[in-house]
ChimeraX commands (.cxc) that place a marker at each C-alpha (Angstrom):
marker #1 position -17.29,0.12,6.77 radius 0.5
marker #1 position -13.50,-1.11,5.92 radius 0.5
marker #1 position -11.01,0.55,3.67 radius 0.5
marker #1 position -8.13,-0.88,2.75 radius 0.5
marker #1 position -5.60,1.20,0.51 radius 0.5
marker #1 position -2.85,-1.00,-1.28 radius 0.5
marker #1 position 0.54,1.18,-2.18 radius 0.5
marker #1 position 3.08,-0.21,-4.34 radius 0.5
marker #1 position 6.35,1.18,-3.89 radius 0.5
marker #1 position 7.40,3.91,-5.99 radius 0.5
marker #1 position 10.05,3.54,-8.77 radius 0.5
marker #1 position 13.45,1.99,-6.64 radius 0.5
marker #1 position 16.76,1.78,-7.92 radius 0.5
marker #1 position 18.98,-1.35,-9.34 radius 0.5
marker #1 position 22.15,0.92,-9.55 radius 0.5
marker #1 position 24.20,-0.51,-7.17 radius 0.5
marker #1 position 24.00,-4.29,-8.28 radius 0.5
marker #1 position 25.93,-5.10,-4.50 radius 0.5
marker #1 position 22.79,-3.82,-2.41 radius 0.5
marker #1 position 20.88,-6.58,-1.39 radius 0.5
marker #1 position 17.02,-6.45,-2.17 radius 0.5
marker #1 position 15.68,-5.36,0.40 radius 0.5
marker #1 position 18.11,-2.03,1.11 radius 0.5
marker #1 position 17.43,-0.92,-2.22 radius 0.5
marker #1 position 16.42,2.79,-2.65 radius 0.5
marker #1 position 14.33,4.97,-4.46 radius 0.5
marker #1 position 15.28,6.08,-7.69 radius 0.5
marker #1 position 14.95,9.94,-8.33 radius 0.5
marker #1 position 11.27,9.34,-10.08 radius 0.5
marker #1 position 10.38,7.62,-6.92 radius 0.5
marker #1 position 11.55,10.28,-4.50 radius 0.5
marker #1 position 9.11,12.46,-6.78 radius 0.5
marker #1 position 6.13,10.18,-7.28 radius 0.5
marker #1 position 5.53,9.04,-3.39 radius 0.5
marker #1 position 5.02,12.63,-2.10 radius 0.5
marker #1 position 2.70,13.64,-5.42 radius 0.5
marker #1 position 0.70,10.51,-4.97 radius 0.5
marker #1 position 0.85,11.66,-1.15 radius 0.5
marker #1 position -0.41,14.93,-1.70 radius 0.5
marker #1 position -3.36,13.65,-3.77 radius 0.5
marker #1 position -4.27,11.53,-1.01 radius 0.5
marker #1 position -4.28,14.57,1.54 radius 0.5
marker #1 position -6.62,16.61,-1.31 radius 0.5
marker #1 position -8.94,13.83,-0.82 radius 0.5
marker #1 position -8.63,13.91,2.84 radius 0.5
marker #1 position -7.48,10.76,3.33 radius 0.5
marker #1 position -5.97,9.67,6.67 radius 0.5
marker #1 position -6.07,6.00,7.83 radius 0.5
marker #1 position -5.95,4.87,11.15 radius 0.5
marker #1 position -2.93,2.63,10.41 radius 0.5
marker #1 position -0.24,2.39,7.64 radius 0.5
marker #1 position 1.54,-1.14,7.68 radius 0.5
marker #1 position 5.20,-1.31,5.57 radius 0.5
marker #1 position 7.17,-3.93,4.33 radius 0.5
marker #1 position 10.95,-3.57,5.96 radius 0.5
marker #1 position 12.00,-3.47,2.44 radius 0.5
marker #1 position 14.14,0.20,2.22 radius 0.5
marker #1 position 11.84,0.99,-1.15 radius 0.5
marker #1 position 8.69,0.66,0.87 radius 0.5
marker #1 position 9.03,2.03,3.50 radius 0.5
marker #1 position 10.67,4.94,1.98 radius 0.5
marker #1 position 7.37,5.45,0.35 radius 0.5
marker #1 position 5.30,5.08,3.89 radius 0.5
marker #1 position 7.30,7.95,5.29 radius 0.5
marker #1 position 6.74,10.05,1.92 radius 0.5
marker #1 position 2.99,9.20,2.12 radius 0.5
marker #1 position 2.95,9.92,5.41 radius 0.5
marker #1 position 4.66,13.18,5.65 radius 0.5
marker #1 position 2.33,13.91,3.50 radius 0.5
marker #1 position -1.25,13.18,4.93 radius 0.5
marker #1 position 0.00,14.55,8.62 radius 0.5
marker #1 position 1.04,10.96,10.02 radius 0.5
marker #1 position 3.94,10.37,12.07 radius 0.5
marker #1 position 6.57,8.20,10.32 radius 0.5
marker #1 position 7.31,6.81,13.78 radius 0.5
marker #1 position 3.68,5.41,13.62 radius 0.5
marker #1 position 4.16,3.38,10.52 radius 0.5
marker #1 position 4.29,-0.31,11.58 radius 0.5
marker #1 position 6.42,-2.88,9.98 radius 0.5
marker #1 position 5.26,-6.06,8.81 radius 0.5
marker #1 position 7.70,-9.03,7.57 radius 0.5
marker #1 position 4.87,-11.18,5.85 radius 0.5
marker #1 position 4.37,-8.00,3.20 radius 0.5
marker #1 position 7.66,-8.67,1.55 radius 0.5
marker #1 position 8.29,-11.21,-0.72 radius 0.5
marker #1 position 5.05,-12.54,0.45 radius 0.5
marker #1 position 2.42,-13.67,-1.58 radius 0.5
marker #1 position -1.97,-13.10,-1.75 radius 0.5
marker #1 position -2.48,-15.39,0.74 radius 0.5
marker #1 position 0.08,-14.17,3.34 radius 0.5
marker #1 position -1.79,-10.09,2.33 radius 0.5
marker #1 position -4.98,-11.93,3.71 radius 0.5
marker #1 position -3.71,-13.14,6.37 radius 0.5
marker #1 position -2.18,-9.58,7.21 radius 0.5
marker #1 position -5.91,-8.14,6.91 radius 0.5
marker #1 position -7.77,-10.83,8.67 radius 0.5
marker #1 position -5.54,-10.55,11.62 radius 0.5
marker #1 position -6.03,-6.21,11.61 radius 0.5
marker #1 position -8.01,-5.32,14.87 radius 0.5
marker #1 position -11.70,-4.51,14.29 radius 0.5
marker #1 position -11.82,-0.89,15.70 radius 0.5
marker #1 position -9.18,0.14,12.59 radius 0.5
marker #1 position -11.85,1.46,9.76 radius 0.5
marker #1 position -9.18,2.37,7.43 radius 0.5
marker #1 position -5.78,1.01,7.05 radius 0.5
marker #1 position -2.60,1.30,4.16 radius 0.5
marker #1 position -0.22,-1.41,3.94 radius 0.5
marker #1 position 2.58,-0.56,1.46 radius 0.5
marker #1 position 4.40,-3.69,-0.44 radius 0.5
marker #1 position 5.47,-4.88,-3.70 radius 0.5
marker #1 position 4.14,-6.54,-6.72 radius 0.5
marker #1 position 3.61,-9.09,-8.03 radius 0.5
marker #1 position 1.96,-9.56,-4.99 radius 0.5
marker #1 position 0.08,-6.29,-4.64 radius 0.5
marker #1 position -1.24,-6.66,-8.02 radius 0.5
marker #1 position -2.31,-10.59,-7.30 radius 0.5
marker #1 position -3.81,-9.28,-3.85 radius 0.5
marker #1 position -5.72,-6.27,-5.81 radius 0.5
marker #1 position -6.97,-8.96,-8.73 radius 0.5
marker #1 position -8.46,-11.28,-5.86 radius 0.5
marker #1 position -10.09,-8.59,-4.43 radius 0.5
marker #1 position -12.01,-6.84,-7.36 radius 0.5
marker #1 position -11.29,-7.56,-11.31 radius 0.5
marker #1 position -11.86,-3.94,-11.50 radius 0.5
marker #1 position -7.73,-3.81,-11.11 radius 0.5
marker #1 position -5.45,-5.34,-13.95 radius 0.5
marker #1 position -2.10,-4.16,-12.59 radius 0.5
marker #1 position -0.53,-1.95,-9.84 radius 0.5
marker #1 position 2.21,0.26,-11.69 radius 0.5
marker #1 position 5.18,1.48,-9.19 radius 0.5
marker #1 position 3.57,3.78,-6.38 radius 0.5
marker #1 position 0.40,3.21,-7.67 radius 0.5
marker #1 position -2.52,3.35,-4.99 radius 0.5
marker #1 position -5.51,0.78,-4.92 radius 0.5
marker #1 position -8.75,1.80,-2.43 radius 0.5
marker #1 position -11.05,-0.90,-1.49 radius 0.5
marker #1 position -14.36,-0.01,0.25 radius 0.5
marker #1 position -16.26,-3.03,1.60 radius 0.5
marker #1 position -19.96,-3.20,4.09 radius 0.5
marker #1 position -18.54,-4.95,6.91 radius 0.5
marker #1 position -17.48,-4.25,10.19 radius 0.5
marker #1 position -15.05,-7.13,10.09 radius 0.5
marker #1 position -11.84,-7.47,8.29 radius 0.5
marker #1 position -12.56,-11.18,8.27 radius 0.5
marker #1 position -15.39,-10.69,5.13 radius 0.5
marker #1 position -12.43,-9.31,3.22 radius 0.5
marker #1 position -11.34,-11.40,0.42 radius 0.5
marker #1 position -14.92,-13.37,1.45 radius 0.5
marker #1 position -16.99,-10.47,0.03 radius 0.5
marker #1 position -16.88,-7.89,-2.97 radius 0.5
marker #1 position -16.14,-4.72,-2.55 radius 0.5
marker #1 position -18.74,-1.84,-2.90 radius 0.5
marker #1 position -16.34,0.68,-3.90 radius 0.5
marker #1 position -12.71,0.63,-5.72 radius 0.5
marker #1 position -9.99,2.65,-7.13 radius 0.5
marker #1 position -7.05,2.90,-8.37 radius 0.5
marker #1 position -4.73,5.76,-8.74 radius 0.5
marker #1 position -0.85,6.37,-9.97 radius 0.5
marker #1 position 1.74,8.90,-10.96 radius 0.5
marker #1 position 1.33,8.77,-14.56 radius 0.5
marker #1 position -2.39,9.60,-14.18 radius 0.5
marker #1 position -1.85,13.04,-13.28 radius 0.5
marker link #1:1,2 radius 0.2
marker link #1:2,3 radius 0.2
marker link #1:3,4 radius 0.2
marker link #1:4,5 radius 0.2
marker link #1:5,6 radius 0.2
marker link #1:6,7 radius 0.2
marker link #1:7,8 radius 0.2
marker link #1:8,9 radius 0.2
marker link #1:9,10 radius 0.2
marker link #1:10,11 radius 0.2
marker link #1:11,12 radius 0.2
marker link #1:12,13 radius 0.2
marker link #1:13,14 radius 0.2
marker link #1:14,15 radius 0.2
marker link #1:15,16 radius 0.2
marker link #1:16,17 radius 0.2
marker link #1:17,18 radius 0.2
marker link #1:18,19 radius 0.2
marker link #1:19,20 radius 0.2
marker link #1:20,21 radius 0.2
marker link #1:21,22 radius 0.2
marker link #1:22,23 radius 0.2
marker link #1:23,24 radius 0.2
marker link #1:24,25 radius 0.2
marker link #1:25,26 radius 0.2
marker link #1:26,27 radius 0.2
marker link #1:27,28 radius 0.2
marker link #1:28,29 radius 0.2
marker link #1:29,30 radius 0.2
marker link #1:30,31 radius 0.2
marker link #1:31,32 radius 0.2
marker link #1:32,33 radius 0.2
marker link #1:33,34 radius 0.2
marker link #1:34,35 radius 0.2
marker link #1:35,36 radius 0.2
marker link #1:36,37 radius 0.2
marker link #1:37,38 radius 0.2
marker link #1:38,39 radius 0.2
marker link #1:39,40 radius 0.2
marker link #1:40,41 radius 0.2
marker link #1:41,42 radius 0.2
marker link #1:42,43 radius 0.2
marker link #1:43,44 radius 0.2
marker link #1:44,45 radius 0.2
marker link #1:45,46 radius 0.2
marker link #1:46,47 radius 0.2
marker link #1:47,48 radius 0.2
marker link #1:48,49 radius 0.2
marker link #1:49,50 radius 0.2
marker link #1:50,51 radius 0.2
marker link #1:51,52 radius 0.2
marker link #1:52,53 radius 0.2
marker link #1:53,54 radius 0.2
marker link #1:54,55 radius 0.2
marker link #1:55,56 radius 0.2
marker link #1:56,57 radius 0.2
marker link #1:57,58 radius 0.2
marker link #1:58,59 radius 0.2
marker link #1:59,60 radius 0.2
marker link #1:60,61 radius 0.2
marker link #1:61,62 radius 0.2
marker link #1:62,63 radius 0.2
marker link #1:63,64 radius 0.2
marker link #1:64,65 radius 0.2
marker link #1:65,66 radius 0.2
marker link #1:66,67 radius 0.2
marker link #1:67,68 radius 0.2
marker link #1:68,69 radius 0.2
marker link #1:69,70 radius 0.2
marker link #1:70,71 radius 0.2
marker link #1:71,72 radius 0.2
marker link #1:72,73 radius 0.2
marker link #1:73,74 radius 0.2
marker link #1:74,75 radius 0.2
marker link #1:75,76 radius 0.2
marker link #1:76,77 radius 0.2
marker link #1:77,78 radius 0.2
marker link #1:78,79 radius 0.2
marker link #1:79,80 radius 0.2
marker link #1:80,81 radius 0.2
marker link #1:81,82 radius 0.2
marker link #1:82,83 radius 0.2
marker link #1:83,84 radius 0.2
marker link #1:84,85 radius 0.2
marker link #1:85,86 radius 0.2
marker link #1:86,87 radius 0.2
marker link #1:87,88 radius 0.2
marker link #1:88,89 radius 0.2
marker link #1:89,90 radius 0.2
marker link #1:90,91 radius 0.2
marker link #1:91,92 radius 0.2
marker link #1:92,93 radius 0.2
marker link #1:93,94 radius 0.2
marker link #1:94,95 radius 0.2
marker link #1:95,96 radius 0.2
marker link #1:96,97 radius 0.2
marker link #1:97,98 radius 0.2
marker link #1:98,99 radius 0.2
marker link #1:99,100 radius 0.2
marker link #1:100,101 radius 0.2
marker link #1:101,102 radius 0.2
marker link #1:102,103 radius 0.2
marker link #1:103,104 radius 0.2
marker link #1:104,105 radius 0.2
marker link #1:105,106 radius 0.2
marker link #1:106,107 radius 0.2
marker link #1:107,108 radius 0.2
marker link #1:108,109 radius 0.2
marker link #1:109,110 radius 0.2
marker link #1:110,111 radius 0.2
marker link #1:111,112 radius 0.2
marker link #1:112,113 radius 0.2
marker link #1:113,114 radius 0.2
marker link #1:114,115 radius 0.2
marker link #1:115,116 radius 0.2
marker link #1:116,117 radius 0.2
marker link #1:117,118 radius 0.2
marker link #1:118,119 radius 0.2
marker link #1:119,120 radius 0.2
marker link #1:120,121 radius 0.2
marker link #1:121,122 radius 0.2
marker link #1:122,123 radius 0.2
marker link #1:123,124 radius 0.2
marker link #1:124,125 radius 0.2
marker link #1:125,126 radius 0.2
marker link #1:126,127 radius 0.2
marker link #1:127,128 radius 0.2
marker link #1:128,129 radius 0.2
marker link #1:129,130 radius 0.2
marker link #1:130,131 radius 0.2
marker link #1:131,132 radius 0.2
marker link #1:132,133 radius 0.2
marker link #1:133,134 radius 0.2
marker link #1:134,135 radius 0.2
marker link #1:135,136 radius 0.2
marker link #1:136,137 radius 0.2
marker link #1:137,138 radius 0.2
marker link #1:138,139 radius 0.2
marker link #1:139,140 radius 0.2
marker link #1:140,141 radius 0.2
marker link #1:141,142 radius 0.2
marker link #1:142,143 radius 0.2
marker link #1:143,144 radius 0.2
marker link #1:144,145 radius 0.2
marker link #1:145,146 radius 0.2
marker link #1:146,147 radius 0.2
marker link #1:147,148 radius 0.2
marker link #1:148,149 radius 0.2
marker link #1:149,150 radius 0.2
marker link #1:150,151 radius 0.2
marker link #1:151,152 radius 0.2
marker link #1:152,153 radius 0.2
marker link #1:153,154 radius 0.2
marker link #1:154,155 radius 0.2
marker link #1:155,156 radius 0.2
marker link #1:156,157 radius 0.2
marker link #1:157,158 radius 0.2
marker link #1:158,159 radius 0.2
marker link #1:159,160 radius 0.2
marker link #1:160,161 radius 0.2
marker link #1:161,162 radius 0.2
view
């Protein structure tokens, strides 16, 4: 069994039109939404072996929200180039290449590629609002089968479902 959680960063902010991309922050709705949707996650008792960030400053603000949240370590939280400005194929390639004994990992990114990711993987998911979180269950003891296979179980959760 494989989960993979999808987390779209929460809400960032375009106020200082200098920043470049990626050191963009968090607005104030995002420094609210990541540890609510984190919280949630910890009700369910969810805790992943890994969490995987883009270096973007939104995302990986919202790892170390999540995190704090479910009991993880921000220090743990790897960083992976290919999950900014990336695109569906490069996600794959992100999962295919996760080690085998991981059952459950997180990667946190941005859309559109999140949501293009999520669509490929089920059509149960039309769009991945700002710190929304997408769960994909799939049979397999391979990371390989996903994207090959369909998963058995998804979800999708996001601050303005509360």
């Amino acid at each position: 069994m494989k989960t993979l959680f999808l987390v779209r960063h929460a809400k960032s902010s375009r106020d200082d039109p200098s920043l470049p991309d990626r050191e963009r922050p968090l607005d104030d709705r995002g420094l609210r939404d990541a540890p609510e949707m984190g919280k949630r996650l910890a009700e369910r008792k969810v805790k992943p072996d890994l969490l995987v960030s883009s270096p973007a400053v939104r995302a990986l603000t919202t790892a170390h929200l999540i995190a704090d949240e479910l009991g993880i370590a921000r220090k743990d939280i790897e960083i992976e180039d290919r999950l900014y400005a990336s695109s569906a194929d490069d996600l794959l390639a992100v999962v295919h290449a996760l080690d085998k004994k991981l059952g459950s990992v997180m990667l946190f990114g941005h859309n559109p590629e999140f949501t293009d990711f999520a669509q490929r993987l089920s059509d149960e998911i039309s769009d991945m609002p700002t710190c929304a979180v997408a769960k994909f269950r799939f049979d397999t003891k391979a990371w390989t089968d996903v994207g090959e296979i369909t998963p058995s179980k998804v979800s999708l959760d996001s601050p303005k479902k509360s």
